[in-house]
N, C-alpha and C positions, 0 to 999 in steps of 0.2 A: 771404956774411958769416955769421959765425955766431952762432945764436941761444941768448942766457943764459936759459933757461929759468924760472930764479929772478928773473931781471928781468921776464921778461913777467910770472910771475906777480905779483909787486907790481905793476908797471900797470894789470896787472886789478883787484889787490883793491883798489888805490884809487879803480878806476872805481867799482866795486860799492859802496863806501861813499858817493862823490859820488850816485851813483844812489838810493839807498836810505835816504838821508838827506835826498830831497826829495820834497814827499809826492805828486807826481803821475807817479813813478813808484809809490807805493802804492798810490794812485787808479786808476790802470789796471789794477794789479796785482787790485785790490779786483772792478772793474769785468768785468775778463774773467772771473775767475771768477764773481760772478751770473750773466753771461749762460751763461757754459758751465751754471750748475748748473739754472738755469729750462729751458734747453734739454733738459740728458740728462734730467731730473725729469719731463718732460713727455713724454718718449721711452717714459721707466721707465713710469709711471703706464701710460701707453697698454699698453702689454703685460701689465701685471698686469691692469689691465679687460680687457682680453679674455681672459683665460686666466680669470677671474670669470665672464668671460659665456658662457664653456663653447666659448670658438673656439677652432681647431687651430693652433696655434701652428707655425714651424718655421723654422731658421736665423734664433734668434734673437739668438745674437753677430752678423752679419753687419748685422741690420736694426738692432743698437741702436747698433753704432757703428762698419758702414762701409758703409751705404747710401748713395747717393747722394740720397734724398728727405728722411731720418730720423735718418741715423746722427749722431753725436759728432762723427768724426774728419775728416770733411768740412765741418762747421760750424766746426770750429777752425782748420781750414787757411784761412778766412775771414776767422776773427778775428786772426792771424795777421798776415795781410794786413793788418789795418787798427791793428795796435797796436804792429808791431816798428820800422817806418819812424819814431814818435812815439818812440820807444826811445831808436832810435840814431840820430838827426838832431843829436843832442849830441856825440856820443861826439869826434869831431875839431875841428867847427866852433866846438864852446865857448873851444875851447885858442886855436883861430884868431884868434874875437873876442875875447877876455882876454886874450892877447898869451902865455897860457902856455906855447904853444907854441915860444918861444924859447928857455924854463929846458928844456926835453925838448931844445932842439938843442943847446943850450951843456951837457948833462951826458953821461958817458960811454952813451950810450944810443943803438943805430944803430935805422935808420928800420924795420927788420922788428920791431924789438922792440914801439916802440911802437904800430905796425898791430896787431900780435897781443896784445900787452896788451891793446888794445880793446878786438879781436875777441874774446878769452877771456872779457872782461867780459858784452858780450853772450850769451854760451852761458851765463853764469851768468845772466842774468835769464832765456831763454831755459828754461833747464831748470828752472827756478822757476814758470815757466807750463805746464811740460812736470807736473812736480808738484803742480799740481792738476790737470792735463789726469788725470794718473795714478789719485791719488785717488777720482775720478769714477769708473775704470777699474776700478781695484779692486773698489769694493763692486758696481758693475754683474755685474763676475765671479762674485763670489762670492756672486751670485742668482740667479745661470742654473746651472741644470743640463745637466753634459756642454761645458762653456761650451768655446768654438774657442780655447785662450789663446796657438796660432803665430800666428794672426790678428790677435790683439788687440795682439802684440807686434809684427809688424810692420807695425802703421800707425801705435803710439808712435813706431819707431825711423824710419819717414816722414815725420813732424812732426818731429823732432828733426833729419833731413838737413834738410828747408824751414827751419828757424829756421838751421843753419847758413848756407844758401847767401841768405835774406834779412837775416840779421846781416853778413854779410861785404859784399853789394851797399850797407846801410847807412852800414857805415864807411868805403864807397869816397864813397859820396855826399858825407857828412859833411866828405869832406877834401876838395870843391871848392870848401866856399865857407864866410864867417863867419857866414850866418845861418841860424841851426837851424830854421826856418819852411821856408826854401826847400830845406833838404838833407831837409828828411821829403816834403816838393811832389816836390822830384826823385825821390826813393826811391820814393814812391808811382808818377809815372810810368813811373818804369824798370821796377816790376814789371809794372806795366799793361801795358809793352810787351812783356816778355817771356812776359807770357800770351798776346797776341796775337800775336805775332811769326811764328806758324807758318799764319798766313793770309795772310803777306806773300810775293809771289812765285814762288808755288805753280804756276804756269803758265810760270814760267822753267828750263829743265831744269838750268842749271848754278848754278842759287841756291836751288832749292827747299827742295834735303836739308841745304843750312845753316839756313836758316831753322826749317824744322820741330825740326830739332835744339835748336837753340838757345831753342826757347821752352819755360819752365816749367811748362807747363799741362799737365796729366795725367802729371807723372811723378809727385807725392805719393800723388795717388790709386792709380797701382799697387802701393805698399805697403802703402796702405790695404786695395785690395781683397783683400792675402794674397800678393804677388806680388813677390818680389826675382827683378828684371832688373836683369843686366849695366849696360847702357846708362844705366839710370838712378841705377844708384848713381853709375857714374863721371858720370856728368851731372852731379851734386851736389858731386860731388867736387871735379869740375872750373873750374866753375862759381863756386864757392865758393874756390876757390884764384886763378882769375882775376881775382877782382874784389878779393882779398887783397894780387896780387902791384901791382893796377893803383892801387890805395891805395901801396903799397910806392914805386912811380913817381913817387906824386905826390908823398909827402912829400921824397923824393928829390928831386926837380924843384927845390921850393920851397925847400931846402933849403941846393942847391949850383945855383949859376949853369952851366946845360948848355944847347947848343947847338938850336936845333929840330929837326935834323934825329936829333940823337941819341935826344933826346925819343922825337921820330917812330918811332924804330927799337926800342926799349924797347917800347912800349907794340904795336909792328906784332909785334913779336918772340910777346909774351903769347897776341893774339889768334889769329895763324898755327900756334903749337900748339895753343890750343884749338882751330880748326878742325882740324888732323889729328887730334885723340883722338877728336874728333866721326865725322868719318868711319870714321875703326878700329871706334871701341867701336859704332856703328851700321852693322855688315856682320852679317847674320844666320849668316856662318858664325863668327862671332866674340864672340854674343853666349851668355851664360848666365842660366841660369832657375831656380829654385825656387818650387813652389807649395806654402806652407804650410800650407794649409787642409785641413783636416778632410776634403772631398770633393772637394778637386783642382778647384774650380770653374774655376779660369783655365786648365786646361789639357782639350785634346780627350781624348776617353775613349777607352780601351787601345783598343777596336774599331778606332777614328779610328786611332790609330796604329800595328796589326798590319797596315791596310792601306797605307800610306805607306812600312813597315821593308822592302812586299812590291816599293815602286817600286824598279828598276835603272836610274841614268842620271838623266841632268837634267831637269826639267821647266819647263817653258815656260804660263803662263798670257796667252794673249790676250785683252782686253777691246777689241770691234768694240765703237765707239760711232758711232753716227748724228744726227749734228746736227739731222735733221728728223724725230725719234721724239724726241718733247719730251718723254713720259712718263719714259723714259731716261734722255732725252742728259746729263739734271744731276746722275746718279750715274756719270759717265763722262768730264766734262769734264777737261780737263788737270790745274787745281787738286786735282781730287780723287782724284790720284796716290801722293799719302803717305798719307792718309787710306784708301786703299783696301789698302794694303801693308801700316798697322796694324791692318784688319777681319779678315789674311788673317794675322796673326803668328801667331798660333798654329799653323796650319800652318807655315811658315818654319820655325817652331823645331823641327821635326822633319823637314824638307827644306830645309833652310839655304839649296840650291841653284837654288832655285825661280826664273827668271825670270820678270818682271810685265813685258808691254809692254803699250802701246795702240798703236788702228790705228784713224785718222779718216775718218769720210766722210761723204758726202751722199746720200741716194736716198728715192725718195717711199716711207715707212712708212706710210701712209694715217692720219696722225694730223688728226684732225679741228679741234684747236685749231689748227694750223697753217693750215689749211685758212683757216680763219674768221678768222684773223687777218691775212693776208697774201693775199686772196682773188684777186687781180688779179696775182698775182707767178709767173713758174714758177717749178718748186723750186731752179734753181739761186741765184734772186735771192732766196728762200725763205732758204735756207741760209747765204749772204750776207749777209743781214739780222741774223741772230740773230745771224752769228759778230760781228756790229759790238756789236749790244747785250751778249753775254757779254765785251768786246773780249777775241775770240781771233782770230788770226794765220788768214786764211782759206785762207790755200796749203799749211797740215798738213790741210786736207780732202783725201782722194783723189774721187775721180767713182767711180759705181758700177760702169762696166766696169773700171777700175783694182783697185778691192778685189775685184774677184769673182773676179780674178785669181790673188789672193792664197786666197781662200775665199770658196766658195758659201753668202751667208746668205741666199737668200731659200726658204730652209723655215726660217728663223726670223723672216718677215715685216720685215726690216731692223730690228730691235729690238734695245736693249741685248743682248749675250748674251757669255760670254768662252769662248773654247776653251780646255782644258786637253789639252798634246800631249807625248807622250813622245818620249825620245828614238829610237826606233826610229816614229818616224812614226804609233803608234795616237793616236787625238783620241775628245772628245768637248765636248759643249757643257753650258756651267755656267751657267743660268738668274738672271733676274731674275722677279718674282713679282705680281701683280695682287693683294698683300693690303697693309695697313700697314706690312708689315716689309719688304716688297719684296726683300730681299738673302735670298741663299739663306744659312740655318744649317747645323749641322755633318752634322744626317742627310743633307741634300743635299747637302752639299760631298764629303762621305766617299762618297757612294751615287756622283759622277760619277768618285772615283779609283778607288773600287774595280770598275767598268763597266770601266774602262783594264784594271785589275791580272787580273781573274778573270773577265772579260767581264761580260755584261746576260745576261738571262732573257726571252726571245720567247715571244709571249703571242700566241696566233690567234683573232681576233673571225670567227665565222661571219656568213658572210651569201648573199642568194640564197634566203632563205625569210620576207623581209621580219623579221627578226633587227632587235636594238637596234645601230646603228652608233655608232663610236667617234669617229667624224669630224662630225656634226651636230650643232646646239646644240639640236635639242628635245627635250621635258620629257619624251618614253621612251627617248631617247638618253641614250649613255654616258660622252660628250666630257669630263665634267669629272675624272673620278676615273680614264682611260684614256690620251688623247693632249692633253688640256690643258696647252698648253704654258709659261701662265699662273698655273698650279694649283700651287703647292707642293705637296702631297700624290699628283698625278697619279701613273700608273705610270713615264709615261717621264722623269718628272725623282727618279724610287727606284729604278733599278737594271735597270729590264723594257722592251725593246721591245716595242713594239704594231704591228700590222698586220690589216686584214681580209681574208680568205680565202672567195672566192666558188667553191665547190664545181662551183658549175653551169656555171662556163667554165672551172676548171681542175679540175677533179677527182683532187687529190693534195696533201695535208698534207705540207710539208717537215717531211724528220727534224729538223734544227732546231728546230722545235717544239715548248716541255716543256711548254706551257699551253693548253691548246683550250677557249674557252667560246662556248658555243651560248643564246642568251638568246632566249627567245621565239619558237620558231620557226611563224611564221603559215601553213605551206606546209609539205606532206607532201615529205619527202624520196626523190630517184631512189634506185631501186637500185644503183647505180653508188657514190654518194654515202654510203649506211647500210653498202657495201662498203668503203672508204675510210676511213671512220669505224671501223668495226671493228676495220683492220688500223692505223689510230692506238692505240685499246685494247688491244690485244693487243702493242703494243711496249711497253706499260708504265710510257706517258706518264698527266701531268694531267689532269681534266677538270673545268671549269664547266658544271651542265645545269640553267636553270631554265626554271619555264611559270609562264603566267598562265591564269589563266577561257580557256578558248575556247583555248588552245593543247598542252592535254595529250596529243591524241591521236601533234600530230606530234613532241610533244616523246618520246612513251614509246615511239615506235620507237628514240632512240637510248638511252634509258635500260633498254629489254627487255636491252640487249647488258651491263650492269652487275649485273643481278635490280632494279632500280626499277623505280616507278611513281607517276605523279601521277594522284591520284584527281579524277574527276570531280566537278562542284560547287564553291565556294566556298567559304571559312571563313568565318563571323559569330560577330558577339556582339554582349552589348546593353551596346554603350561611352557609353551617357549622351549625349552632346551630341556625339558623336563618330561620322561614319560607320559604321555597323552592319559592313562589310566590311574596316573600319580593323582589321588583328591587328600586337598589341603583340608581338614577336617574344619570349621569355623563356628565356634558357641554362637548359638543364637542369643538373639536380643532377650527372651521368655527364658532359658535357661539361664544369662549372665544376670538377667534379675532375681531368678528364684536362689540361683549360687553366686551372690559373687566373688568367691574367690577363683571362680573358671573365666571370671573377662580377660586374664591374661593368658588364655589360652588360644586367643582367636588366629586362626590360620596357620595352626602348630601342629594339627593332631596329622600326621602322618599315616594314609592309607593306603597302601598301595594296591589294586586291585578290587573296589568297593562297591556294592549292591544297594542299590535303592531298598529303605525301609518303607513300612506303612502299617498303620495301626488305626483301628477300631474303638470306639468302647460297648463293642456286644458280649463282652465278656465280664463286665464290670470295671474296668481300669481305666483308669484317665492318662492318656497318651502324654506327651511332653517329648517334642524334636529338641533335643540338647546339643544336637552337630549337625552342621547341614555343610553342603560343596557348594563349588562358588557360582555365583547369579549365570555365569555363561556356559556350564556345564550341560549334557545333557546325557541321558539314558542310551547305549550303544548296547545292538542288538545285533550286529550284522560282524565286525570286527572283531578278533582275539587273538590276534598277534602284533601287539602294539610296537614289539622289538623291531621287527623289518619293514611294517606297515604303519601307514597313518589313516587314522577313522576319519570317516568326512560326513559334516552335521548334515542330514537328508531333514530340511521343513517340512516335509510332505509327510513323514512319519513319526518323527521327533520334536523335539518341543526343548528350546534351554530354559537352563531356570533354576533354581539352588532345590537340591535334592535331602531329603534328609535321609542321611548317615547313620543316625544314632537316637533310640528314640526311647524314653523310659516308661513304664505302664506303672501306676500305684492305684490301690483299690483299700480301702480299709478292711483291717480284720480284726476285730473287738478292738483292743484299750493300742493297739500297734499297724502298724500298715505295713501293706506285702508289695513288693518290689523285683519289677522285671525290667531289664535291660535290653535292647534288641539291637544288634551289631552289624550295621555292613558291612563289615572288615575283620577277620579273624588274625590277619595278618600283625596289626598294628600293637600288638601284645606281644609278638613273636621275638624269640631271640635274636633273629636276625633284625626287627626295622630297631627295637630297640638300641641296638649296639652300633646303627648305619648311620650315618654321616654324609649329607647332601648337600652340596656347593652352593652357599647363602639360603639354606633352607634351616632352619632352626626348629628342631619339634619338641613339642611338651607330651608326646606321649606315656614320660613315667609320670609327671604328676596329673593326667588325667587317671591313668589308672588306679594314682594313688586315692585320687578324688573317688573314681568310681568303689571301689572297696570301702573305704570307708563312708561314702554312703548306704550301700549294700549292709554292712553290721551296723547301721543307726550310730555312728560314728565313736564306737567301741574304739575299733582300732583301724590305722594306725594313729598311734599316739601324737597327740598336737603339744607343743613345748611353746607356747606361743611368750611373747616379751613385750612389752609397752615400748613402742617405739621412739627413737631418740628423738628428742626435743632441741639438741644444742646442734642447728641443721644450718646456720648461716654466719658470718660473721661481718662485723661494722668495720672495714675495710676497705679500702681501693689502691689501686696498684701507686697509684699517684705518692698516697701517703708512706710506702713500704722501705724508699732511702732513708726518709728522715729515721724511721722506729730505727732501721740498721745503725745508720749514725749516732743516731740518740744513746742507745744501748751500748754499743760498742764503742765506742769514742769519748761522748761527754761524760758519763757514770765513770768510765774511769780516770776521766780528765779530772774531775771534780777529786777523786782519793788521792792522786798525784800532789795537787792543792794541796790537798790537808794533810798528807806526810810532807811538804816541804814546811807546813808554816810550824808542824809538829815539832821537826828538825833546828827549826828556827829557835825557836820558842826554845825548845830545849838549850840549843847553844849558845842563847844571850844570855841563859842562868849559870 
């Protein structure tokens, strides 16, 4: 049927005067703006004191109105929620119970018309809330400097799709029933439900992706956060048309005497296309994106995606979960299938073609809750158990000879962990993590595709001279920042294989190997061995070489073969309350020039127990001190036990003065250059300083190490996710001015609509 235009909009404008002509549509009207003005006022203020109290402000469009803690536009999607259902619980049911709706059936007027009258009416109160939403908006803008205003535009034009698709679900309500109480009751649960809805059946595989679909819960916020997707527009769209057409039905219904089953097929008709648009517009190869924002925050950084453009062919992500790795199992369970597919969308969006499966099972992961909770059970009744209390379906467990079938995971301790496999059969494994955040972020997700795309970087831990191993968990071992599998930051979940290499049974360095560290060698090395070592040197490759007290002599056989050496003695100084031996590592001036991203490193690097370096260029390499100790330090030769004694500076033998620490050799070798490292400190890599914690002493020793490695692989990996820095870093503010904006906001804005419903009321009553 076709729709008169000029008719809806008289239905509308008489809604609008019915509405506006009664004062608790003024009242609300009144109401939501204090509350938005007390809110952004209090937003505002907080950023002007601290920009007062001399703090670094940054992305502050983002934090003043589309945070999720702070911002505006999330607090109105709120209020929202709680004042449009109060709106439009009238809009049909009035007609209902006042019989008016008869004079609408008996005039030339079809049943689209007056649906959309309504609805029209509502996007006019609707965009009246949007305009003071706006207001707010405005003078926020234009007191930020460099202010994000695609950001700020589309999380208006976010709020204004939600007041559609909640104006529309309204007027659906509205036309079930005559009393306005229970059509806002209804409206209110319907949205309820539809915020929830994508927690319903999430463990059923042919119901989930409608459910999730279907609920309205984080689609505003992606506009909020800067973020026009596909999916979610036509969500809104959709959404919002359904529940138009489903109104459309009902007055239909009540209208003209029809059959149930016609009924039935009407309203089956509506919802079976909005399930197919549902499925179309949620296929990631079907979906579209724009990120408006200033720094592209919702999207992975070019890096992310030069390495993705480099995949050929489909890729496959497996997620092994283990019902009896309880640490895991609850980021793996069936339910959290769609949830896992939208942590990884951003990926999708630049391999559309990505398949996510899971693959269940059971096997003992040595989890000790389990252990202690089910102490009498084996694991298979273990597993049994649980699967009754998450109630999941116990027969999608496999047994562990069955999966190992499929994949060997026990070098991952049966632990959450997902394979990513290309289509030509390379894999690799994509970790879960022992900190708060537990899911790996994008430098690990990027560092496992591009291990696939460009391969990893092999790293060779010496050993066989009592060296630091990378496999031990104690405090002069290497384990956390080398083969910890647990470690975000470790080497083998950034790009680098590790492996340790025992000289004294195998006496041969694979060519494969670009990285050789020798850390501490407590045992003079064979001649066999400093031969082997050599002819590693001499192909051109990496080297890590540190010593501690007591290990220079074996260390400066392999460093004779570079022109180094680790001097004799110990470094001190007199650090106050602080270990005499403790040296505060400090980037030299020639080092923070050549890198500057190491100036913030200065008097961070943590060594405790540290040997004077020194270097040569009789070997061809050009030296470079990149850490020295501090100007009043000096070389201590006489003292080694700093716990119950204190060293005392002897002039007469000694000399203070900044020692270098840390010193790098580089030499060209054809079209690449070769790169050695020389360490006073073996320690400061160690599981133990890493993990140590020193009263007002702050160190940066994971990201020097992090620096060091990826200097060493010509900066391969680890992976850089770098972002264009915020720009909206100040605001036109002072504390002076922050009563009036409260006042102004809160007070007059609504003094002024108070005004205009009395003179509305006025007017009204003198006719």
């Amino acid at each position: 049927m076709i729709m008169n235009r000029s008719v809806v909009l008289n239905i509308a404008r008489t809604e609008l005067k019915m509405i506006f002509t009664t004062p608790v549509a003024w009242i609300m009207l009144m109401v939501f703006t204090v509350l938005c003005a007390l809110f952004f006022t209090d937003v505002f203020s907080m950023y002007a004191e601290a920009q007062e109290a001399g703090s670094h402000l940054s992305f502050i469009t983002n934090g003043m109105f589309s945070s999720d803690s702070y911002g505006l536009f999330p607090t109105v999607k709120f209020y929202l929620f709680l004042f449009i259902p109060l709106v439009s619980m009238g809009m049909i049911s009035r007609d209902l119970s006042t019989g008016s709706i008869k004079l609408l059936y008996s005039s030339p007027i079809n049943d689209t018309q007056i649906v959309m009258g309504k609805f029209v009416a509502m996007l006019g109160y609707g965009l009246a809330m949007v305009a003071v939403v706006t207001a707010f908006t405005l003078f926020g803008c234009s007191m930020i400097n460099n202010v994000d205003m695609p950001l700020v535009l589309t999380g208006i034009f976010g709020l204004f799709l939600l007041i559609c698709a909640y104006s529309a679900i309204g007027v659906f309500m509205s036309s079930l029933t005559s009393y306005q109480v229970v059509a806002a009751l209804a409206t209110f649960a319907l949205l309820a439900g539809l915020s929830m809805v994508n927690k319903l059946a999430q463990d059923v595989i042919w119901l989930r992706d409608i459910t999730w679909w279907l609920s309205i819960s984080g689609r505003c916020e992606t506009f909020i956060a800067g973020l026009i997707c596909s999916e979610d527009l036509i969500y809104f769209i959709t959404v919002t048309a359904l529940f138009l057409v489903l109104a459309i039905f009902r007055i239909s219904n009540k209208r003209r005497s029809r059959s149930a089953k016609v009924r039935f097929a009407g309203y089956s008709a509506a919802v079976l296309v909005t399930v197919a648009i549902a499925f179309l517009s949620s296929r990631p190869q079907l979906m579209g994106f724009y990120d408006v924002t200033a720094t592209k925050s919702n999207t992975i950084t070019r890096p992310s995606q030069e390495v993705l453009s480099k995949i050929d062919g489909k890729v496959t992500m497996t997620t092994y979960t283990n019902i009896l790795d309880e640490e895991g199992f609850y980021l793996g369970i069936p339910s959290k299938f769609n949830s896992d597919k939208e942590y990884f969308k951003q990926y999708l969006r630049f391999k559309p073609d990505m398949k996510i499966k899971y693959e269940y099972y059971w096997a003992d992961a040595g989890s000790k809750s389990v252990y202690r909770r089910f102490p009498k059970l084996t694991n298979e009744e273990r597993a049994r158990r649980i699967a009754e209390i998450y109630e999941i379906n116990f027969k999608m467990f496999q047994t562990l000879e069955e999966i190992s079938q499929k994949k060997d995971l026990s070098t991952e301790g049966y632990r959450l962990v997902r394979e990513i496999k290309l289509e030509d059969g390379r894999s690799t494994f994509l970790r879960i993590f022992n900190d708060s955040k537990r899911m790996p972020e994008e430098k690990e997700i990027t560092a496992a595709f591009k291990r696939l795309v460009e391969g990893s970087v092999p790293v060779a831990f010496l050993t066989g001279h009592e060296e630091r191993s990378v496999y031990r968990p104690g405090d002069k071992d290497y384990l956390i920042f080398s083969s910890d599998k647990g470690q975000r930051h470790s080497l083998i979940n950034n790009g680098f294989d590790v492996i340790e290499l025992d000289l004294t049974k195998d006496c041969h360095i694979p060519d494969s190997i670009q990285i050789l560290v020798i850390a501490d060698p407590r045992k003079a090395f064979a001649d066999e061995e400093l031969a082997e070592i050599q002819r590693y040197i001499d192909s051109g490759r990496n080297m890590i070489l540190s010593a501690d007290p007591g290990s220079q002599a074996n260390a400066n056989q392999v460093a004779a073969m570079v022109g180094g050496r680790f001097v004799n003695g110990r470094i001190v100084s007199d650090m106050g309350d602080l270990q005499q031996d403790l040296v505060l590592g400090r980037v030299t001036a020639n080092a923070a020039k050549k890198y500057p991203e190491m100036e913030g490193f200065a008097n961070k690097i943590t060594m405790p127990g540290t040997v004077q370096v020194a270097a040569s260029r009789d070997k061809g390499f050009a030296p470079l001190t990149i850490l020295a100790s501090a100007d009043g330090s000096w070389n201590e030769r006489q003292t080694t036990d700093f716990v119950n004694t204190t060293a005392e500076f002897d002039p007469s033998t000694e000399k203070k003065g900044a020692k270098s620490v840390a010193i790098q050799l580089t030499r060209p070798m054809g079209e690449r250059t070769q790169k050695i490292l020389l360490m006073g400190d073996s320690d400061c890599f160690s599981n133990g300083e890493l993990m140590k914690q020193r009263y007002q002493v702050q160190s940066a020793n994971f990201p020097f190490l992090y620096h060091t490695y990826k200097w060493m692989c010509d900066g391969k990996y680890p992976i850089e996710t770098p972002r264009a820095a915020s720009r909206d870093t100040s605001v036109k503010a002072s504390i002076e001015m922050l009563p009036y904006v409260k006042w102004g906001f809160a007070a007059v804005i609504p003094l002024i609509m108070l005004i205009a419903a009395i003179l509305i009321f006025v007017r009204r009553k003198s006719r």
